[in-house]
Every structure is written in C-alpha cells, then in structure tokens.
C-alpha positions as CSV (number, residue, x, y, z in Angstrom):
1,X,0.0,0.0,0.0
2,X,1.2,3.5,-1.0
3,X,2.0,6.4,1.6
4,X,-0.8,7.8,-0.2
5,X,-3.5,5.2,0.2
6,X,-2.4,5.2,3.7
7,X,-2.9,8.4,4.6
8,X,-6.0,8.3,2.9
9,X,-7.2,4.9,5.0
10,X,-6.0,6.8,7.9
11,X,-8.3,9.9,7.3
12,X,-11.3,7.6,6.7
13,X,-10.1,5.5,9.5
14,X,-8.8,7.4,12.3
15,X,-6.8,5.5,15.0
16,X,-8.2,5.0,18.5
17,X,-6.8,7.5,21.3
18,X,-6.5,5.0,23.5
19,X,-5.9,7.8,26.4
20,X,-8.9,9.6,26.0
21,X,-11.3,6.5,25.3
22,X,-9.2,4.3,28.1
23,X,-10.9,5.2,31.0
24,X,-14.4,5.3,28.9
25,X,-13.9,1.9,28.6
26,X,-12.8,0.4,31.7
27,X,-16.0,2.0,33.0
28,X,-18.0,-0.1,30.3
29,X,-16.0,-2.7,31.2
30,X,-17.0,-2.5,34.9
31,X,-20.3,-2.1,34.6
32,X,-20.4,-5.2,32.4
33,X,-18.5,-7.2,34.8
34,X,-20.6,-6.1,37.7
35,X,-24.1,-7.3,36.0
36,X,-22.3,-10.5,35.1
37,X,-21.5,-11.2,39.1
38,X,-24.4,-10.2,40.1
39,X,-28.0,-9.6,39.1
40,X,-28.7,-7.0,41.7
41,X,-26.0,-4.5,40.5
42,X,-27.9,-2.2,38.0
43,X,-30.7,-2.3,39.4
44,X,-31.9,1.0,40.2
45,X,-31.1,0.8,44.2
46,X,-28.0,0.0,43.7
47,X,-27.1,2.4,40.9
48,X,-28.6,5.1,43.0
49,X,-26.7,4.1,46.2
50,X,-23.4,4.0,44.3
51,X,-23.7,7.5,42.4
52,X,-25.1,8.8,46.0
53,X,-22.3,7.8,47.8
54,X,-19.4,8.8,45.0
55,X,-21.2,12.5,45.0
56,X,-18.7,13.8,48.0
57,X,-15.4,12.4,46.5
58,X,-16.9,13.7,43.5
59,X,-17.6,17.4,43.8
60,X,-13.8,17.4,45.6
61,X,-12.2,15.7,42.8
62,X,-13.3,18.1,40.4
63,X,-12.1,20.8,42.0
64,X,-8.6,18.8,42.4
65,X,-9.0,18.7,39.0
66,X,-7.7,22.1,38.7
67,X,-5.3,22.3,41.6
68,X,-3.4,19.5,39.7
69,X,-3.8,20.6,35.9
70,X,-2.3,23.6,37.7
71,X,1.1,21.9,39.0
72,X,0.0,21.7,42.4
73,X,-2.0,18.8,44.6
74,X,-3.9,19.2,48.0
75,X,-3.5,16.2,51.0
76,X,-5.9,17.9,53.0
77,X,-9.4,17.7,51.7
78,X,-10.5,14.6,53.9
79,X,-8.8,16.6,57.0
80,X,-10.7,19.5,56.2
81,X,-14.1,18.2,55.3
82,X,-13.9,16.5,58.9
83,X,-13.2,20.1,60.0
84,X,-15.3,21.4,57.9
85,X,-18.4,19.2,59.4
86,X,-17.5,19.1,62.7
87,X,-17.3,23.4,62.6
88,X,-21.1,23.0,60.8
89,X,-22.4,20.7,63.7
90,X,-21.0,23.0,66.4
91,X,-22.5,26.1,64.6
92,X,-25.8,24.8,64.2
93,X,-26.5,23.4,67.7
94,X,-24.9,26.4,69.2
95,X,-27.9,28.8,67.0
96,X,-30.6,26.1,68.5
97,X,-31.1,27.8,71.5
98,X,-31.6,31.4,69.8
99,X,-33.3,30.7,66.7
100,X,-35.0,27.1,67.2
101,X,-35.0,24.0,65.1
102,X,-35.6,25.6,61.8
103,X,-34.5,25.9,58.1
104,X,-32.1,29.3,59.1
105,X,-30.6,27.2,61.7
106,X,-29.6,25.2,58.3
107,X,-29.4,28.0,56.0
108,X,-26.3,29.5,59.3
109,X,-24.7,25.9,58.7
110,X,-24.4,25.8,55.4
111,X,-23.1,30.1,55.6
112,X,-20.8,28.3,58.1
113,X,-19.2,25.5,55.7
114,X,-18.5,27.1,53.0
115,X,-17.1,29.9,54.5
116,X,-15.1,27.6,56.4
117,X,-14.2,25.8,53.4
118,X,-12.8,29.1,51.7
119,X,-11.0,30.0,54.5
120,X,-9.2,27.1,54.0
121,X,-8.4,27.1,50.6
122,X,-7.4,30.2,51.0
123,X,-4.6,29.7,53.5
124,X,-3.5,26.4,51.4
125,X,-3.1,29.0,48.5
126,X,-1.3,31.7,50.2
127,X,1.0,29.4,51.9
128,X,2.0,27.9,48.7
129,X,1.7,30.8,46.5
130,X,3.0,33.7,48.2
131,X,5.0,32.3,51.0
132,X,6.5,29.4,48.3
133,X,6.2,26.8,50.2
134,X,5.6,23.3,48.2
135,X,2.3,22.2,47.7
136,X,2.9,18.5,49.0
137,X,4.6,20.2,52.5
138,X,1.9,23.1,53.2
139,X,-0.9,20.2,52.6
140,X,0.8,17.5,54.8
141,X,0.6,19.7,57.3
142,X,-2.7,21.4,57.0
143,X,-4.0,17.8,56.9
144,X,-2.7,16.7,60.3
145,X,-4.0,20.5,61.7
146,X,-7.6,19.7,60.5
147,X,-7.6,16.1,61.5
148,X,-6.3,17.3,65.0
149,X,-8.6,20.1,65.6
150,X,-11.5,18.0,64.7
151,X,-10.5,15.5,67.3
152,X,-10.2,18.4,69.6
153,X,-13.8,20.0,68.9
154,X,-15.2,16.7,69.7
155,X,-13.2,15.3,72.5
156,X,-11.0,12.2,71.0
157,X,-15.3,11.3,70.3
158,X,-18.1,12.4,67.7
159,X,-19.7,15.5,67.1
160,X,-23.4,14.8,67.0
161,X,-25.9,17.0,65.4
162,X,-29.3,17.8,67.4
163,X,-32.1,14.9,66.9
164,X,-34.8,17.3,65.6
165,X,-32.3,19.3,63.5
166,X,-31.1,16.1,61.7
167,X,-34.8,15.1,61.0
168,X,-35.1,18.5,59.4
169,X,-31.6,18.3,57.5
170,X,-31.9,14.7,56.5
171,X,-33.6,15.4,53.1
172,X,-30.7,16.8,51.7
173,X,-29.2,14.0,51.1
174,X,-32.1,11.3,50.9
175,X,-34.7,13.3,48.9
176,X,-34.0,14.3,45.3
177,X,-36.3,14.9,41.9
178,X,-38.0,12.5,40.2
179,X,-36.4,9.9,42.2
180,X,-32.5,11.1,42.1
181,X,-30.7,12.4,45.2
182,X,-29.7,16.0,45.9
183,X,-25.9,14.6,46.2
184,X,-26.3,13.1,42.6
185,X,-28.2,16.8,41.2
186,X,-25.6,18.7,43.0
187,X,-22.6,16.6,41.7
188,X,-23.8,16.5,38.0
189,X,-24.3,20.5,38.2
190,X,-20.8,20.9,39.7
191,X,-19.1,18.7,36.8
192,X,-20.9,20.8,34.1
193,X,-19.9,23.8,35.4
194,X,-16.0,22.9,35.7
195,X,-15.7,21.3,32.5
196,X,-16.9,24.6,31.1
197,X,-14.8,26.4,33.3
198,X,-11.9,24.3,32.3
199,X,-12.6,24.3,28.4
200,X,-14.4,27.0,27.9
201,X,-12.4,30.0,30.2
202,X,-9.6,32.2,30.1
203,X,-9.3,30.7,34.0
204,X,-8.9,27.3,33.2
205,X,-6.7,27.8,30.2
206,X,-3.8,29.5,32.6
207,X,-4.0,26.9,34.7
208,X,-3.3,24.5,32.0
209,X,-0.2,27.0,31.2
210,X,0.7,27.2,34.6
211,X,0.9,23.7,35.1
212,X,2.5,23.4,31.9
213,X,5.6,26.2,32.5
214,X,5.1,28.0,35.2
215,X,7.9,30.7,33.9
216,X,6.2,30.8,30.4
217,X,3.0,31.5,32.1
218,X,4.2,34.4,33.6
219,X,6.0,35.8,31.0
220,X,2.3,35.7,28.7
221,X,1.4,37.8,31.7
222,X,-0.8,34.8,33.7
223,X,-1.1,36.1,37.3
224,X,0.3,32.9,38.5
225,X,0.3,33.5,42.1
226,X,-3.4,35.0,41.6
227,X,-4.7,31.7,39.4
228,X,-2.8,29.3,42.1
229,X,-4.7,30.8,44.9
230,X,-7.7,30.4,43.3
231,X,-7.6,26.9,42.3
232,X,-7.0,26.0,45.8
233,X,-10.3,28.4,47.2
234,X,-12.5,26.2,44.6
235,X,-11.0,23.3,46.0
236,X,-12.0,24.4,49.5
237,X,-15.3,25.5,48.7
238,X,-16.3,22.4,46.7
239,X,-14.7,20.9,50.1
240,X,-17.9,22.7,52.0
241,X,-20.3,22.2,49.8
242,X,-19.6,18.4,49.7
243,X,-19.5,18.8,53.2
244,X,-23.0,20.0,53.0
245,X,-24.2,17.3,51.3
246,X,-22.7,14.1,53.6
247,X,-23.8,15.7,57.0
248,X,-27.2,15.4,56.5
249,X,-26.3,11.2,56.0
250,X,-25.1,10.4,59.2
251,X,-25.3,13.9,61.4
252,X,-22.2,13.7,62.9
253,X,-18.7,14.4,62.5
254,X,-15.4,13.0,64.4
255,X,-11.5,12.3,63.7
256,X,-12.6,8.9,61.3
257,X,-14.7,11.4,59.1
258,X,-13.5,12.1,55.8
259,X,-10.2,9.4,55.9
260,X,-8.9,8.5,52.8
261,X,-10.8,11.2,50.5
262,X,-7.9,13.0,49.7
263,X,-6.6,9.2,48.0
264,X,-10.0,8.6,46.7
265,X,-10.1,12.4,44.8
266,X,-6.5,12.4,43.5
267,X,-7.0,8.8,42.0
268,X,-10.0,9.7,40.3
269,X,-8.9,13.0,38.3
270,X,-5.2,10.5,37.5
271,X,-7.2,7.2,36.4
272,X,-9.4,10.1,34.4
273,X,-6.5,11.3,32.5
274,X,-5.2,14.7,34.4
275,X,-2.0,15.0,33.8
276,X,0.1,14.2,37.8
277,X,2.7,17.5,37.1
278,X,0.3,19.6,35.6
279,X,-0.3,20.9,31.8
280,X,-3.4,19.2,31.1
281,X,-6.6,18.5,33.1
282,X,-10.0,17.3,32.4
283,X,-13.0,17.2,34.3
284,X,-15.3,14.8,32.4
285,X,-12.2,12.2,32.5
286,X,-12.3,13.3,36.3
287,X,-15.9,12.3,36.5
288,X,-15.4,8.9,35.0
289,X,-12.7,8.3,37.3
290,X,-15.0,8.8,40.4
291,X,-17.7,6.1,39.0
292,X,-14.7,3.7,38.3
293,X,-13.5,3.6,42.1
294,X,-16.9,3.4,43.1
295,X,-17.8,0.7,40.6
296,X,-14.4,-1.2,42.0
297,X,-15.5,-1.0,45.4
298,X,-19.3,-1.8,45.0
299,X,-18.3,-4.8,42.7
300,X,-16.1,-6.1,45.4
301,X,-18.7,-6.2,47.9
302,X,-21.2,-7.4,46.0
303,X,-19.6,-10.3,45.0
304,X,-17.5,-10.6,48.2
305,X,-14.5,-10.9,46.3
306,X,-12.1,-9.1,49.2
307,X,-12.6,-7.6,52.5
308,X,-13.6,-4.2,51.9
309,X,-11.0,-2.8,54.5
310,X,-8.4,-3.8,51.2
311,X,-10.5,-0.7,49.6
312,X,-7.7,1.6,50.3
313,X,-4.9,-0.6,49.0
314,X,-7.1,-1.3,46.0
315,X,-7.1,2.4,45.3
316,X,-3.6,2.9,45.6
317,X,-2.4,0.3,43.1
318,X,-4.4,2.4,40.9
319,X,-2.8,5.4,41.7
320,X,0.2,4.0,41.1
321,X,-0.7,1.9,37.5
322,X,-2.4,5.4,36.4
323,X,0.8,7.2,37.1
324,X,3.2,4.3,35.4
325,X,0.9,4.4,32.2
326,X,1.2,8.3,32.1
327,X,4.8,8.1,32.3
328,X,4.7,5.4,29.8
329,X,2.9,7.3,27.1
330,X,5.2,10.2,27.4
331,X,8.2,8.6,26.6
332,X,6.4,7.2,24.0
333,X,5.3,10.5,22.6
334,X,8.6,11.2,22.9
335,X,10.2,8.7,21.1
C-alpha cells in the first residue's frame, strides 16, 4: 500500500486514542463485569446508592482537578471536610437555642461551611503561593491540623448533630427529583460547570499554562500567584459544599470522618486522564474516574471478592498503575 493510500485509509479510519477513550472503557468494562457477578448490581437501588455515595469524592475531585492541571495537589481535603463538618455541627446546635429547630438554623450551617471551606483554601493557597512553600509540605501539614482540631472540637469522640435538627436536615441527602438524590443533582451541576470552566475560560486555560511552565506563564502575563490561589479556594469551597451534602447522611462528624478522601479524589482525576505535574486536566475524564473507584469498590462487595478494609490498598495500586501508564505514554510521545 502506498504512503498515499495510507494516509488516505488513515483519514477515513482514524486510530483509536486510547488515552482519551481508556478510561471510557474500563468503565463499560466495569459495569459489564458487575451485571455478570451479580444480578442486583444495575438495578436501580444499587445504581442510585453507588452515584449517591461517590457525589462527595466527586464534587472534591473536580475541583482537584484544577489544583493538579495547575502543577499543584492538595492532601488535605479529607482533614478539612472533617473540619469542615465538625465546625457546621457546632455552629448549628450552638444557634438552636436562639433561633430554634428551623430551616435558618440550616441555611447559618451551610453560611458556616463554606465559608469555612474558603477560608481554607485560601490559606493552602497563600502558603503555597506567596510564602512558596511546596504544595505536597503546606498540605501535609494542614492535613494533620484539620484532623487534629476535629478530634479536639469533639473530645477524641463524635460531634453529634441535634435529633430534631437532623430530622429536618436529612432530606438533603435522601430526597431528590424524580427519584434522584440532591448529592447526585448537585454533583452533576458541579461537573458541568467545571468542565466549562476548564474548556471554555480564560481561568482554566492559565491553569493549563501554569501547570504546563510556570515561567512561560508568567512571561504571557498569567497572574500565576493569583490563578494558584484560586484553584486551591474552589478546591476548599467544593470541600464545603460536599460537606453540606454528607452531614445530613449520618449527622455527625469526628476524627474517622473524611479518611482516605484526599486518595479517593486524587485517584479519580489520574485514572481520568489529568495529567500528575500539571499541563493538562480534564473534568469529564475526572468524572469517569470517580464512577470507576466506586464501581471497584461496589463490585467487590457485591460479590465478596475481598474484604472491603483492602479498599484503600485497592485504590492505591491504581494510583500507582495510572501514574506508570502516564509516564509510559510520554516517553512514547517522545520517542
């Protein structure tokens, strides 16, 4: 065949990019695998209960999305969404007594948690940004301060919300429309919104640049410092609202709340195709990589394959494959 007629076959044909449609397709895989175990897992409880529960590390994984694409990574998000929580609780019973068990008793908590979550974004930001400190240091340590002040507010116990209050607040996460949850609405809104943010904005385009050369970025007069700090108050905020959203599920908060997130939101946006160091991020991809851990994780117990305390370890061979393959298709691009 002629360089010609090749080309030509390639135009018609066009190869598969295995890196974009990779992730699509261990998905499809998944969910084929999972009806195959077991005839329970697409029915529509179980669907529900698996997109219900991935809602939390999904709203934080898509703003880690941008953190990353942006060079940097946060360790603190399941620290601070304990904090977070157990800061909402306190708020909320503390206004009982003043305003009564009512919706701006909820309306204060929910003031409380984002705020709370912005806060800390901010400082994350600044830290790193203006005080240069590395990302993986400043987050490290914010993530033992969080986890330690949470364990503080409560005592070494649990932060327990007030028994009328949680009555009142309990809809949030177990009512929806037309039969789907708040916690799936919410997260599907969130993802919309940052892929357009990411693809569609001047915002999400310099933290692609910034990820990609930081000194490049700044010399095509990118406010780095001003774009870093902001990727890390989105991540904080999205924090406090997914807080919002998994309070209402149990009512309480203590130092075992929110353990293991920060793995759980980093794995999804890598197994979704973000780029580790930055250059290149995308939020569907991100998406896809939340319903794959979840799918993992709800196939295993379904069909009691392995203990789910292995979860975690599960999870981190997946980091770590995720990060191999990246590595392996750059020096393959390179070549």
């Amino acid at each position: 065949m002629s360089d010609t007629t090749s080309t030509a076959a390639a135009r018609h044909f066009p190869a598969i990019n295995l890196h974009v449609l990779g992730p699509v397709l261990a998905l499809l895989l998944l969910i084929a695998l999972g009806a195959w175990l077991n005839p329970n897992f697409l029915s529509y409880g179980n669907v529900t209960n698996v997109l219900a529960r991935s809602a939390f590390i999904g709203i934080i994984a898509v703003g880690m999305t941008f953190v990353i694409t942006a060079g940097g990574i946060d360790l603190s998000v399941g620290s601070m969404a304990a904090f977070v929580a157990g800061l909402m609780i306190l708020a909320m019973n503390s206004l009982i007594p003043i305003m009564g068990v009512g919706i701006p008793v909820i309306l204060c908590g929910l003031a409380v948690a984002m705020i709370a979550g912005f806060i800390a974004g901010w400082l994350n930001g600044v830290l790193i940004a203006k005080v240069r400190i590395e990302a993986f240091i400043v987050t490290l340590g914010t993530m033992g301060i969080y986890r330690s002040l949470v364990t503080w507010l409560a005592d070494g116990g649990t932060l327990s919300l007030d028994f009328d209050l949680r009555a009142l607040y309990r809809p949030v996460y177990y009512d929806g429309i037309l039969g789907v949850g708040w916690p799936i609405i919410v997260f599907a809104l969130v993802a919309i919104l940052g892929e357009v943010l990411m693809r569609r904005t001047a915002f999400g385009r310099h933290c692609a640049a910034i990820g990609a050369n930081e000194q490049v970025a700044r010399y095509s007069a990118v406010n780095v410092d001003r774009v870093r700090i902001a990727t890390f108050v989105l991540l904080g905020m999205l924090v406090g609202l997914a807080t919002i959203m998994y309070v209402p599920r149990l009512g309480s908060a203590s130092a075992s709340t929110g353990v293991l997130w920060e793995l759980e939101a980093i794995a999804a946006v890598i197994i979704g195709g973000t780029v580790l160091k930055g250059g290149f991020g995308r939020v569907w991809g991100t998406v896809v990589g939340v319903l794959i851990l979840s799918l993992i994780g709800n196939i295993l117990n379904l069909a009691s394959m392995v203990s789910p305390y292995l979860n975690g370890t599960i999870q981190g061979v997946i980091v770590i494959l995720a990060v191999v393959l990246q590595r392996e298709r750059k020096a393959a691009g390179a070549r």
